[in-house]
N, C-alpha and C positions, 0 to 999 in steps of 0.2 A: 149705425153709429152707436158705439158703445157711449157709456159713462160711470167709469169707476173712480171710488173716493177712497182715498188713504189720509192716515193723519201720522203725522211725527209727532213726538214729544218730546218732551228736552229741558232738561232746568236751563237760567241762568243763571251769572255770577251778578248780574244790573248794571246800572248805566253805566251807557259806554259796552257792552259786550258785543262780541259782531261774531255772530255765530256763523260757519260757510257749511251751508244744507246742500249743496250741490249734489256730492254723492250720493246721499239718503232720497233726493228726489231723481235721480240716474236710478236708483233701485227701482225704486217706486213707478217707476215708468215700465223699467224691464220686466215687471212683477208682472204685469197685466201683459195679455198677449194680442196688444194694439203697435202696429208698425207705423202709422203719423198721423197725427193729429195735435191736442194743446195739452197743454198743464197749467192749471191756472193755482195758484200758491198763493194761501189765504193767512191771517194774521187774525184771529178773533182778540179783541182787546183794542184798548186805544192808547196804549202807550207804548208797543212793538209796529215796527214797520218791515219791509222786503224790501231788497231792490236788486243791482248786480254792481258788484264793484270788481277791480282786481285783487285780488287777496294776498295782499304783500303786505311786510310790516309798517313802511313807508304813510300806505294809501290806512291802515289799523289807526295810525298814529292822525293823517291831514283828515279824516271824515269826522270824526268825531269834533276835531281841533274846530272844523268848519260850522259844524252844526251848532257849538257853543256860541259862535262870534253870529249867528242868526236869531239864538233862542240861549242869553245864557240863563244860566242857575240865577244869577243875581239880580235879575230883573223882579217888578211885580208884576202876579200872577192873581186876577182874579180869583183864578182857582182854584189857587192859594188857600184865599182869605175865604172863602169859601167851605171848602174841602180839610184844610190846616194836615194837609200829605205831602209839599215840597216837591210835588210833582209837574206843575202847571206850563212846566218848559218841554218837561218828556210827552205832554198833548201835543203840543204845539209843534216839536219837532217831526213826531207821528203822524200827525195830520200834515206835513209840508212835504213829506214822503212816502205814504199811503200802506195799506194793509194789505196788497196784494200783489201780483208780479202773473202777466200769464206768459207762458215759453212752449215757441213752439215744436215739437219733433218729428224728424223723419228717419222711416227708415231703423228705428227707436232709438234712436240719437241726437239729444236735444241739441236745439241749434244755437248755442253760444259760442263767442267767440272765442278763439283763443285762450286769452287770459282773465276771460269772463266767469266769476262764481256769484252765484244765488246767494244772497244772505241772510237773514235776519237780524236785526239791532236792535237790541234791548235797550229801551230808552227810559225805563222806570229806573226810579231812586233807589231799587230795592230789588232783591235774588226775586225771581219767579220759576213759577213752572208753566212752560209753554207747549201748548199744545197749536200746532200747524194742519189747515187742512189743503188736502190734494184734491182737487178734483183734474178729473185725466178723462181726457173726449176726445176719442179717433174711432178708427177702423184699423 
């Protein structure tokens, strides 16, 4: 059993950005010369999360629309009051969504569906640069 780790980087534009990593982690699998095993897709930070959505303009526009009417801006934020960053919603939303994603592959061909893409969402009030980590376990 191997274990090889890759990392992407990537700016964002901030909240509300939905980045689709799907290709970059398709590489990152094919890079390593493992035919099935996981990928597990890491989020260091507490205001970015992972998940798999369909990546249409549609689902661009109702995720985020959704995630406002859970956690909006206009709420009070501890964290707020706290912190005085405007961020207290981009936790909260992060934390309802989580920092990681593992996918499995065979064959080296991860196994989503159809119209399944990996994303990242930038759920901070503010551009970032992100860095994503890969770790990747097969044979």
């Amino acid at each position: 059993m191997a274990v090889i780790t890759k990392t992407l980087v990537f700016q964002t534009k901030g909240e509300e950005d939905i980045i689709d990593i799907t290709d970059d982690v398709i590489k990152a699998v094919n890079g390593t010369m493992l035919d099935n095993g996981i990928v597990t897709i890491f989020v260091p930070g507490s205001t970015g999360a992972l998940t798999t959505i369909e990546y249409e303009p549609g689902l661009l526009i109702d995720f985020p629309n959704s995630l406002d009417r859970i956690s909006p801006r206009s709420l009070h934020y501890e964290h707020d009051k706290r912190w005085h960053d405007g961020n207290g919603h981009s936790h909260v939303k992060a934390s309802l969504i989580g920092p990681s994603l593992t996918v499995p592959f065979v064959d080296r061909t991860l196994s989503l569906g159809t119209w399944q893409q990996i994303v990242f969402l930038e759920l901070d009030v503010r551009s970032r640069r992100r860095k994503i980590l890969l770790q990747i376990i097969g044979e």
